[in-house]
C-alpha positions as CSV (number, residue, x, y, z in Angstrom):
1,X,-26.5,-38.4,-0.3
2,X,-24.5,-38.0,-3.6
3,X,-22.3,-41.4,-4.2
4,X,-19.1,-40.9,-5.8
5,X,-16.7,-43.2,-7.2
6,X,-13.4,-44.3,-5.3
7,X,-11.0,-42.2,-5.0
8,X,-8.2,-45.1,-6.9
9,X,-11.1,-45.3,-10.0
10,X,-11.2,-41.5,-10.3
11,X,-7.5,-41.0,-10.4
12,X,-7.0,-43.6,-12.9
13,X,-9.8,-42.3,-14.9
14,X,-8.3,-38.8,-15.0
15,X,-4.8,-39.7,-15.6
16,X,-5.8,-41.8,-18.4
17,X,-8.1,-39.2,-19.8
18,X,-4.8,-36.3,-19.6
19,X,-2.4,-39.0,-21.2
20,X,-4.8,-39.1,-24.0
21,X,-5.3,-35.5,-24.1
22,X,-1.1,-34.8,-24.3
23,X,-1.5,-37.6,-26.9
24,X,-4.1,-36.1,-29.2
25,X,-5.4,-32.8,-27.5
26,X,-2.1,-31.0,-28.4
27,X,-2.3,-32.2,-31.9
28,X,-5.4,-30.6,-32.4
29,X,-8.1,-33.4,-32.3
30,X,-11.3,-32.3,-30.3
31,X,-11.6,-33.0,-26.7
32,X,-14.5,-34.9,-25.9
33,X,-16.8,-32.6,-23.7
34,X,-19.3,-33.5,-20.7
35,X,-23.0,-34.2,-21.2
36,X,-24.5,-31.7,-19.5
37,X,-27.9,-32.2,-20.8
38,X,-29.2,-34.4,-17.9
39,X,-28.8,-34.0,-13.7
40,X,-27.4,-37.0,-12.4
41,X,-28.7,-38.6,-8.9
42,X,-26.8,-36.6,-6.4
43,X,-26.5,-33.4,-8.7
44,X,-27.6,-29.9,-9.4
45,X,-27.3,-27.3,-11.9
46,X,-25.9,-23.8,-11.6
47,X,-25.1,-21.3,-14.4
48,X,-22.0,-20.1,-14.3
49,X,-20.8,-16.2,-15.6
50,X,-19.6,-17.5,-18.7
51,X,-23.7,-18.2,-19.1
52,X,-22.7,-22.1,-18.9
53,X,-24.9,-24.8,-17.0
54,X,-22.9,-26.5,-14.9
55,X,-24.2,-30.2,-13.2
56,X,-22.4,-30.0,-10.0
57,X,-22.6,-31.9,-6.3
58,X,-25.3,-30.8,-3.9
59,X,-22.2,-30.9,-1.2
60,X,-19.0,-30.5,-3.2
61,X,-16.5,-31.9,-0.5
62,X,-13.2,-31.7,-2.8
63,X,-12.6,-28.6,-4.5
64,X,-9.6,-27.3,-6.5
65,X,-10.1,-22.8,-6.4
66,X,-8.1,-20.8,-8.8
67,X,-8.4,-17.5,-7.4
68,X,-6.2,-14.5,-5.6
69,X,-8.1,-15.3,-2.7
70,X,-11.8,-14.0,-3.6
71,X,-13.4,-17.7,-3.5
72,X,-11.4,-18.7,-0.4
73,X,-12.6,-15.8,1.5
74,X,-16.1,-16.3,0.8
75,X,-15.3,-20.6,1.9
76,X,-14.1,-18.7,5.0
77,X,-17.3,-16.6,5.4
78,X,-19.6,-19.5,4.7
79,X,-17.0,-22.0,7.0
80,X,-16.1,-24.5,3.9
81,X,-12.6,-23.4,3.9
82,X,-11.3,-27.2,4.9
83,X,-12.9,-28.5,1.6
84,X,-10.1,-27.1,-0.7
85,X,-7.5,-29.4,-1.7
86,X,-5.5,-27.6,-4.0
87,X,-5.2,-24.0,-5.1
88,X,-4.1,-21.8,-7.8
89,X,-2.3,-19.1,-6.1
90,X,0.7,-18.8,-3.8
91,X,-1.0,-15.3,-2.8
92,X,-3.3,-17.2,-0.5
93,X,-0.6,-19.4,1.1
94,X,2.4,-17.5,2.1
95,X,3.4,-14.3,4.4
96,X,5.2,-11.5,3.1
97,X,7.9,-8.9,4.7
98,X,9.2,-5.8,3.2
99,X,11.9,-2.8,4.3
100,X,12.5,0.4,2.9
101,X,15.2,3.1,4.3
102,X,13.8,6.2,5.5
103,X,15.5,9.3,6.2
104,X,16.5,8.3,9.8
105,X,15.6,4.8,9.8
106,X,14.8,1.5,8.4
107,X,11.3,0.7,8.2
108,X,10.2,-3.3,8.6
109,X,6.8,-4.7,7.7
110,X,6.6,-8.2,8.6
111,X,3.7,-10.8,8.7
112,X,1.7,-9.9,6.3
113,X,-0.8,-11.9,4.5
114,X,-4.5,-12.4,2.5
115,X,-6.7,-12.6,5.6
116,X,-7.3,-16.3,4.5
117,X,-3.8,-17.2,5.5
118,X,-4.5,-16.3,9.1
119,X,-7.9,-17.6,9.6
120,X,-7.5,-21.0,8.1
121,X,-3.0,-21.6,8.5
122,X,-3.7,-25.0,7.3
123,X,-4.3,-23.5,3.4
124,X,-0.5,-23.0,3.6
125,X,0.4,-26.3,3.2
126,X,-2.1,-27.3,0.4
127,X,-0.3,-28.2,-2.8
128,X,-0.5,-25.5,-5.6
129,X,-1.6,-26.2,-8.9
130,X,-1.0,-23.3,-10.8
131,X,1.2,-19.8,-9.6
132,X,0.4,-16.8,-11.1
133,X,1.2,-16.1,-15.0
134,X,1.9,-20.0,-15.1
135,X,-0.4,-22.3,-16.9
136,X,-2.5,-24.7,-14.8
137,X,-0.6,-28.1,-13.7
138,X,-3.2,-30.7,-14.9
139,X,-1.1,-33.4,-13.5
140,X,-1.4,-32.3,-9.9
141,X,-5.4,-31.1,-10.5
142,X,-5.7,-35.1,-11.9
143,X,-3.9,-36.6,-8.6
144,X,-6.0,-34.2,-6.6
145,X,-9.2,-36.0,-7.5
146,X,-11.4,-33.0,-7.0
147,X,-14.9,-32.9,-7.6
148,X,-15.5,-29.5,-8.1
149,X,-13.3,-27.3,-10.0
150,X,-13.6,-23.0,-9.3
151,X,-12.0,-20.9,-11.4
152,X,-11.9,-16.8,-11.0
153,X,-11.1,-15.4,-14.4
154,X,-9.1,-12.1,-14.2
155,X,-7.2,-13.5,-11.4
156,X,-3.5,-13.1,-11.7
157,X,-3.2,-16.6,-12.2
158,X,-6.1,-16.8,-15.0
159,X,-6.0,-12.8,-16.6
160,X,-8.0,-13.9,-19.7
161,X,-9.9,-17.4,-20.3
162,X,-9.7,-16.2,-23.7
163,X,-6.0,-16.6,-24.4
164,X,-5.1,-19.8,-26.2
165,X,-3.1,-22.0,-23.1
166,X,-5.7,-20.7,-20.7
167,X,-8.4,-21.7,-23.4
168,X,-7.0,-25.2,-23.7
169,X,-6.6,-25.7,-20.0
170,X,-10.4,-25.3,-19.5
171,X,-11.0,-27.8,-22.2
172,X,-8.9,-30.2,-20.6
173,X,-10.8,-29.8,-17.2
174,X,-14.1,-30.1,-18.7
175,X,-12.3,-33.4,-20.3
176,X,-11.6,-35.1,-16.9
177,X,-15.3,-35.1,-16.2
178,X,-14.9,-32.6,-13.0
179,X,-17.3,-29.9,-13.4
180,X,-15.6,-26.6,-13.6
181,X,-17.4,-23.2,-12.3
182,X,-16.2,-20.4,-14.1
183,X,-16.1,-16.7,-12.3
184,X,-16.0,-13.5,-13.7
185,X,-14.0,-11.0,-11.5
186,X,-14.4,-7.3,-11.6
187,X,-12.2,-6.7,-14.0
188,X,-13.4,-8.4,-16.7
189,X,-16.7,-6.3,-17.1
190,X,-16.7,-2.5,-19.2
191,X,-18.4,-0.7,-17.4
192,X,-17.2,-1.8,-14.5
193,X,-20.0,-3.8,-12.4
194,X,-20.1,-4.1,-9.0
195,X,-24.0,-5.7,-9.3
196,X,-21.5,-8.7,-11.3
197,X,-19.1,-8.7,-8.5
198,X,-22.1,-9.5,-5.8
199,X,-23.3,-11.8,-8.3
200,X,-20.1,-14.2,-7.8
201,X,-21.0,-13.9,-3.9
202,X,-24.5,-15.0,-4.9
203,X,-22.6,-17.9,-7.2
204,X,-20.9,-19.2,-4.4
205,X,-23.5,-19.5,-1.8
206,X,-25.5,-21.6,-4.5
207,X,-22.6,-23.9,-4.7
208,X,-22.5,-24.3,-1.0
209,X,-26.3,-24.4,-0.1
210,X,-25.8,-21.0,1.8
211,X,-27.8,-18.8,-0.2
212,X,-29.2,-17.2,3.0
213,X,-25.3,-15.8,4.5
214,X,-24.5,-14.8,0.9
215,X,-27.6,-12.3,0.5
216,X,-26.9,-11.6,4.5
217,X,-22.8,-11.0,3.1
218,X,-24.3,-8.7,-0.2
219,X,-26.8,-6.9,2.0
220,X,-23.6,-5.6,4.5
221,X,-21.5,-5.0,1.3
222,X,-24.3,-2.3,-0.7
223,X,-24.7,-0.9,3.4
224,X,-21.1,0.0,3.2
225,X,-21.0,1.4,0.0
226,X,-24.1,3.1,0.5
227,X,-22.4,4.9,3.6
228,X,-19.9,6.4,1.2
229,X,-22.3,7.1,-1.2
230,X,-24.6,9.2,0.7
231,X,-22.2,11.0,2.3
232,X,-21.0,12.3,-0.6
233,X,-23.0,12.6,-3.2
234,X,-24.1,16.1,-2.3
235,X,-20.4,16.9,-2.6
236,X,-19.3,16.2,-5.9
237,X,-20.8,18.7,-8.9
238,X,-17.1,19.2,-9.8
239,X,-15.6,20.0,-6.0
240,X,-14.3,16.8,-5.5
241,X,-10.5,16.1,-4.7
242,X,-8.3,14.7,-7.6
243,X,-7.1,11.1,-6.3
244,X,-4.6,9.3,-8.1
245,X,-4.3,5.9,-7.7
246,X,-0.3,5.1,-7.7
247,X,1.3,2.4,-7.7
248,X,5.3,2.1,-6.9
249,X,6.2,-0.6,-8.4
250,X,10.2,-1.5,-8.4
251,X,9.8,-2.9,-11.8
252,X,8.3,0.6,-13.0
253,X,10.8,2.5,-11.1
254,X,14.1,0.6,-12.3
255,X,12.2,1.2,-15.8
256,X,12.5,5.1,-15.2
257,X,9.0,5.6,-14.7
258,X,7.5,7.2,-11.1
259,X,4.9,4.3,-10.8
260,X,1.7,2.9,-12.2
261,X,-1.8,4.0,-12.2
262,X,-5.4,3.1,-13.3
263,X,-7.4,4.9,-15.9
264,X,-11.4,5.6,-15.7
265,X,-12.4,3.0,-17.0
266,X,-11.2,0.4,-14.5
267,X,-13.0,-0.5,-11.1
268,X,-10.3,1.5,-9.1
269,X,-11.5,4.9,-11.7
270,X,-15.2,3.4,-11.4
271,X,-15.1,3.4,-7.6
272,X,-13.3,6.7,-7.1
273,X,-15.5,8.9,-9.6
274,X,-19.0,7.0,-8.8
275,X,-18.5,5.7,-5.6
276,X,-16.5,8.1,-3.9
277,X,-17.8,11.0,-5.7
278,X,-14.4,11.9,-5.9
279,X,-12.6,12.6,-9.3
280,X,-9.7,10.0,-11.0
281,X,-6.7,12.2,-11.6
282,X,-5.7,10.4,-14.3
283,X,-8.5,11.1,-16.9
284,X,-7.8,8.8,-19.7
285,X,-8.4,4.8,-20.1
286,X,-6.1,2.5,-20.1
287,X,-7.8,-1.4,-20.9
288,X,-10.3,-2.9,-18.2
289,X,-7.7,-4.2,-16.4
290,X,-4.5,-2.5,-17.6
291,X,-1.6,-0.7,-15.3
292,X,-0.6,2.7,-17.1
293,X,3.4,3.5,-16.6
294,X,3.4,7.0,-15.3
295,X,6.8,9.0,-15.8
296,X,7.7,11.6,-13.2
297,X,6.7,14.5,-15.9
298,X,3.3,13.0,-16.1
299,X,2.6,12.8,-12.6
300,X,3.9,16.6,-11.8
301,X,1.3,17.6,-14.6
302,X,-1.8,15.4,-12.5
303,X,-0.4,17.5,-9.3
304,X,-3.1,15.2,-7.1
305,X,-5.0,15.9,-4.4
306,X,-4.5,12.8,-2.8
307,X,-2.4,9.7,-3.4
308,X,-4.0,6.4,-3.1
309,X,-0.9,3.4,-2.9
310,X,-2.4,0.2,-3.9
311,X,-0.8,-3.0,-3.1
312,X,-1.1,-4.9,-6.0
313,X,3.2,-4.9,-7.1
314,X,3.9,-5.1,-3.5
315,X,3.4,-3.2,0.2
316,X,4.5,0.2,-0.1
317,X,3.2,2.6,3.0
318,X,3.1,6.3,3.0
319,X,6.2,7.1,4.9
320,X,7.9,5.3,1.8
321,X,6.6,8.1,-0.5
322,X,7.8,10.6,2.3
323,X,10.9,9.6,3.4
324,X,12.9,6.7,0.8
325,X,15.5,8.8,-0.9
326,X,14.8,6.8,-4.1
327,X,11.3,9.3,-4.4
328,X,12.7,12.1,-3.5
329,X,11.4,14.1,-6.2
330,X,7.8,13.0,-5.6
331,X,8.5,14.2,-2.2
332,X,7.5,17.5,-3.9
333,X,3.9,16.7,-5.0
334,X,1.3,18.5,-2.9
335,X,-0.1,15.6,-1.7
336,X,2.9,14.6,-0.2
337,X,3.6,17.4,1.4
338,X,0.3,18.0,3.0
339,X,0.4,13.8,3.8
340,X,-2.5,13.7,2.1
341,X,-1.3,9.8,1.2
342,X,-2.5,6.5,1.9
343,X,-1.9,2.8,1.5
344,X,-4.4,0.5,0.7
345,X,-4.7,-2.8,2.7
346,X,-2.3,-5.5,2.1
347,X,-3.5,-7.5,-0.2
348,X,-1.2,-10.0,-2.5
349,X,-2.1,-10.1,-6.0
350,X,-4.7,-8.1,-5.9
351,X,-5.6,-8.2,-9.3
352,X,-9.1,-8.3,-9.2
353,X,-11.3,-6.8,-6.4
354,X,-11.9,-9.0,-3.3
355,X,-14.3,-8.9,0.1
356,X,-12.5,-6.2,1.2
357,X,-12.6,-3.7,-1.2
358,X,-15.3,-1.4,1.0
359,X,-12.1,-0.9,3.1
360,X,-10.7,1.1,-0.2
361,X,-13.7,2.8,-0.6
362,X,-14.0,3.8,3.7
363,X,-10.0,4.6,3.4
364,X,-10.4,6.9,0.1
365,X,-13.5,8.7,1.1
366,X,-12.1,9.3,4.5
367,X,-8.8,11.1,3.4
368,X,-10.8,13.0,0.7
369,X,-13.9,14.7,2.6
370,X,-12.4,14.5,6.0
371,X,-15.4,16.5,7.3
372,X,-18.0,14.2,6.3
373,X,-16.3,11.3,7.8
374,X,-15.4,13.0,11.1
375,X,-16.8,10.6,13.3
376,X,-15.1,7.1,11.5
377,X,-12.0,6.3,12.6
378,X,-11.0,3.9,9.7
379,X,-8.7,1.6,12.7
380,X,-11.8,1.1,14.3
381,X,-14.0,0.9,11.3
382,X,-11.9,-2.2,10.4
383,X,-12.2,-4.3,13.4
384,X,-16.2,-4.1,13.1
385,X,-15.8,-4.5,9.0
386,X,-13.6,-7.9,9.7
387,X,-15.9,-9.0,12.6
388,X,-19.0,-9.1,10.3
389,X,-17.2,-10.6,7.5
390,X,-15.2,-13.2,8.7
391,X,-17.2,-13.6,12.2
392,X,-14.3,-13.1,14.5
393,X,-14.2,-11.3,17.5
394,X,-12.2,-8.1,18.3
395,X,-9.1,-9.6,19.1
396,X,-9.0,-11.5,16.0
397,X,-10.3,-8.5,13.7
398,X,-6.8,-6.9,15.6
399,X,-4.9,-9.5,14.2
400,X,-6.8,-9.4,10.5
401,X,-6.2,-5.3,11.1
402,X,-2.2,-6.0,11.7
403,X,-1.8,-8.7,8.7
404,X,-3.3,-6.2,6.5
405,X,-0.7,-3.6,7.7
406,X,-3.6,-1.0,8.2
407,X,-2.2,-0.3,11.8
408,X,-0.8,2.6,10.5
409,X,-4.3,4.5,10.4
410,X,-4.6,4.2,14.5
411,X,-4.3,7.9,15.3
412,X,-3.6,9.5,11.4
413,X,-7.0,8.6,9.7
């Protein structure tokens, strides 16, 4: 068994390394940096997807996740979830409502939430060390005493390890003596990679000892894709419905614009056009990771197919696109009309892909080749989706299904 030191020396350690960091770290003075040449008694080494070695506990018991809820969803999968201690993301943690006036009535979403938030309620009460756009709190990380640090780069909270706060934050970690595991999430690769986003799965389950559940968890991720795949790749050669991705954000709509989209070459345009076999509306790029305004000229001259409503700026279902009087001239697309619209799964800060992204794909390919997904009823298709990957039963995978506002789909798709 790996012996660590008390939890009183640690603390002290780390508080005196950050007072000399604010003292001479700030100033510019190099921060000392880790041997990582040699594997301590207790240790092993993994390479991280910045191509780092990493000497890390064989059973990390104290860990600190920076992440939208990609890491903690995999803890929950491999049943790890009571080692955090701290997170990076108020995402995770809390539950979410949202109202919007239709043309008759008010409609209420309430108790919604990352599917982390239900499975393991105790993660709501952990103390945050970062939110998003905020720098990390290196104080609170320090008092934490963690022994393994996990950080998901192009998280909301982290967008860029590369800017200079972020870039000094990772140096201060690696200062404290903590390891830190750097992941790369799907948006930080061009092309889009979705062999890199199985490869932080594969990360993970290395970490953890549970190498065997994450090829089991990659093996049931390509299965699903592959169902979309082959069901449509004799469909494309040009046929293929126009699906824009479209995002109604308040902030965008206060601005004067009709909402946000992605461009091709992002992971949403990547999934759509080689995925789904279906074809991005919006034809031009935008930055890997990049939101493109969208002004109600602009989307009239896309005309889509379908609308896909992410839920990345907040919940926004189809009847809100039919009905609010506030987009009453999108009410006019021919997607609208023909309710060729859906919403994506509820999923806070989604600003890189998580575990459930197959649900996108299932949900897009569905509404766009109707005929060759006759026989999936997507709220059906759900319940088995979150029994496999969280190991729930039915009733539970209800409750996942409900938290996820996707209970719209019994009976329309």
């Amino acid at each position: 068994m790996p012996t660590y030191p008390s939890p009183s020396f640690v603390n002290d350690r780390l508080l005196v390394t950050l007072l000399l960091f604010l003292l001479f770290g700030a100033c510019g003075e190099k921060v000392p940096v880790v041997d990582q040449k040699s594997i301590p008694s207790g240790f092993k080494r993994v390479t991280d997807m910045r191509n780092v070695p990493v000497n890390i506990p064989q059973n990390p018991r104290r860990i600190v996740s920076v992440s939208d809820g990609m890491i903690e969803s995999i803890m929950v999968h491999f049943g790890v979830t009571d080692r955090l201690v701290g997170l990076g993301s108020s995402c995770v943690q809390r539950t979410f409502s949202y109202e919007f006036p239709g043309k008759n009535q008010l409609f209420t979403y309430t108790e919604g939430m990352n599917p982390v938030r239900l499975l393991y309620p105790n993660i709501a009460h952990l103390p945050l060390v970062a939110r998003s756009g905020v720098s990390l709190q290196l104080e609170k990380i320090a008092y934490l005493n963690p022994d393994l640090i996990l950080l998901r780069e192009g998280c909301c909270t982290i967008p860029n390890l590369d800017e200079p706060k972020s870039r000094q934050a990772l140096s201060m970690l690696a200062s404290f003596g903590v390891p830190v595991v750097v992941l790369k999430g799907t948006n930080q690769f061009d092309p889009p990679d979705l062999d890199m986003f199985h490869r932080e799965i594969a990360l993970l389950g290395e970490i953890f000892g549970q190498e065997e559940k994450a090829s089991e968890l990659i093996t049931y991720l390509k299965k699903s894709i592959a169902v979309v795949q082959d069901r449509t790749a004799s469909l494309k050669n040009g046929a293929g419905p126009r699906v824009l991705f479209l995002g109604l954000s308040p902030a965008a709509r206060e601005g004067g614009a009709a909402g946000v989209t992605k461009g091709k070459d992002t992971i949403e345009g990547y999934l759509i056009e080689h995925v789904v076999n279906a074809k991005n509306a919006y034809q031009g790029n935008g930055g890997r990771a990049s939101s493109l305004l969208l002004n109600m000229e602009q989307v009239f001259a896309l005309d889509p197919d379908v609308i896909a409503l992410p839920t990345s700026s907040g919940y926004h279902p189809p009847e809100e696109l039919y009905e609010a009087p506030y987009y009453a001239k999108l009410q006019s697309l021919r997607a609208v009309k023909q309710r060729k619209v859906i919403a994506l799964p509820w999923m806070p800060c989604n600003c890189s892909k998580r575990l459930e992204y197959p649900i996108e794909l299932m949900m897009i390919a569905k509404i766009s080749f109707p005929e060759a997904f006759e026989d999936i009823q997507i709220h059906e298709w759900v319940l088995s989706f979150y029994q496999t990957l969280y190991g729930v039963d039915r009733n539970k995978a209800k409750e996942i299904r409900s938290a996820q506002w996707l209970d719209w789909t019994i009976g329309q798709l």
